[in-house]
C-alpha positions, 0 to 999 in steps of 0.5 A: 506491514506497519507504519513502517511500511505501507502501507497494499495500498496498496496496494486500494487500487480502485476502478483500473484495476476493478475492470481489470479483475473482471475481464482476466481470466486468471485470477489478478494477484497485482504486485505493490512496491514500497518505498518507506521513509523516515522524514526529518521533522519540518520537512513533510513539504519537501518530501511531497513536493520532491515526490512530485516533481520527480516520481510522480511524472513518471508514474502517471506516465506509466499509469497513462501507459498501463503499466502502473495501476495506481499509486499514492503517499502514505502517512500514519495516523498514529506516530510510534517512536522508530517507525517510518512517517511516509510511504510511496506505493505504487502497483503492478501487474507482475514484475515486468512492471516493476522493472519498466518503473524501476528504469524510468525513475533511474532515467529521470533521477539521471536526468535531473541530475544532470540538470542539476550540475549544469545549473552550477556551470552556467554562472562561474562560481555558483554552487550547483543546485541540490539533485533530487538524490541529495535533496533526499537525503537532507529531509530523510534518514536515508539509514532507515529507509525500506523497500517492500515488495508484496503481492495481493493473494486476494483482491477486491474492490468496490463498484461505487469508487469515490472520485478523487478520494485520500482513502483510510487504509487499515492494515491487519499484520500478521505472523502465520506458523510455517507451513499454516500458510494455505491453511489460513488463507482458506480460513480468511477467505471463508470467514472474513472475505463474505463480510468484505464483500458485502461491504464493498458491494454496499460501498462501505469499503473502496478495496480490501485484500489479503497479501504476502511479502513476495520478497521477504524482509525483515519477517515481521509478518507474514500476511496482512489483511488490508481495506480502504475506506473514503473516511474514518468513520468507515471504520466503525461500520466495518468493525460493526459487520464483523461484529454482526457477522461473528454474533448471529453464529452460534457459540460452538461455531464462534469458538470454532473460528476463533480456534482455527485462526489462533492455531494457524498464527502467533496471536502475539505477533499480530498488530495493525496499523491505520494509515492516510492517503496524501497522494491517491492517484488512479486511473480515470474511468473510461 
């Protein structure tokens, strides 16, 4: 998406979902939930500090539960006029997931709600404390908030998982011509999951993915290719194995490639987006 979004990733979803992935029989196409925001400059501690008191209990008691995979905060690395500054993700299962947190967050926004008006009642005359609801809306433009909702078509992770990482994630949005769908996710998988792999295998990469928009918005893309690294410089050791991977292929071969994605996309419309992790959490290993 873009650092208007999210940013899948998540879902990055590291060791739970690692172990998961190996034992299911099916092939895991986990679900990720974004909630982007653009906050009102001076007010990045606030917003953290709201996500923790308020989201963060119920998504690590959901993730303690299984029901949350992981899910962290989200800003970009680079500012562009008109796009979000942070993003909350969290990822699931399927949308059974998405309703259990759905519900437990209603509950505790209810809850401390409540707290909130009563705290004014307590003392004769004193103005009730801000809700969590109102409190957002003094550090946000709550006008531009949007919710994502995407879904990881493939996923894959690495084995040697850092602990306690903020991962870099790069996202790579793109807009594929209708009906090209199938066509370019057997050409991702054939031409950029090898190198994928291979660098999670040698832990240059934590987790990389390919996803849709499951509920579309805004139709800014239609597919972005993700992965997350423990560091910058992560970053240039990727770009080198595409390089390589592209340069020991011959010319005939290399224009093949290019052909067969540039037919499938509008290459106009493509753009990425780098992002860092303020908020990381994962399950621990077991």
């Amino acid at each position: 998406m873009k650092a208007r979004l999210f940013l899948c990733l998540f879902a990055m979803l590291l060791s739970c979902i690692s172990c998961i992935a190996q034992q299911a029989q099916p092939q895991l196409q986990p679900l990720t939930f974004w909630y982007e925001y653009t906050i009102n400059p001076g007010k990045e501690e606030e917003f953290l500090d709201l996500v923790k008191t308020v989201g963060q209990p119920v998504r690590d008691k959901l993730m303690a539960d299984g029901v949350v995979l992981a899910w962290g905060v989200e800003t970009p690395l680079l500012r562009v006029p008109g796009n979000a500054t942070h993003l909350i993700w969290y990822a699931v299962n399927d949308y059974a997931g998405v309703e259990k947190v759905d519900t437990a967050m209603r509950a505790q926004i209810a809850k401390m709600e409540e707290e909130a008006a009563k705290s004014g009642a307590a003392k004769k005359g004193q103005k009730p404390a801000a809700g969590p609801m109102a409190h957002l809306g003094e550090i946000a433009d709550m006008s531009k908030v949007h919710d994502y909702l995407t879904r990881d078509l493939v996923i894959g992770f690495s084995s040697t998982s850092p602990a306690g990482s903020l991962p870099f994630v790069r996202y790579n949005f793109i807009q594929v011509k209708p009906g090209q769908g199938a066509d370019y996710r057997k050409a991702w998988e054939k031409y950029n999951k090898p190198v994928l792999e291979k660098l999670a295998a040698d832990g240059v990469v934590i987790a990389y993915g390919l996803s849709v928009e499951d509920i579309r918005t805004d139709g800014d893309f239609t597919h972005y290719g993700w992965y997350a690294v423990k560091d910058l410089g992560s970053l240039d050791k990727v770009r080198a194995a595409f390089i390589a991977d592209r340069d020991r292929r011959s010319q005939e071969e290399q224009d093949a490639i290019t052909h067969l994605f540039v037919s499938v996309q509008d290459p106009d419309a493509s753009r990425s987006e780098v992002v860092r992790s303020l908020i990381f959490h994962v399950p621990p290993p077991k």
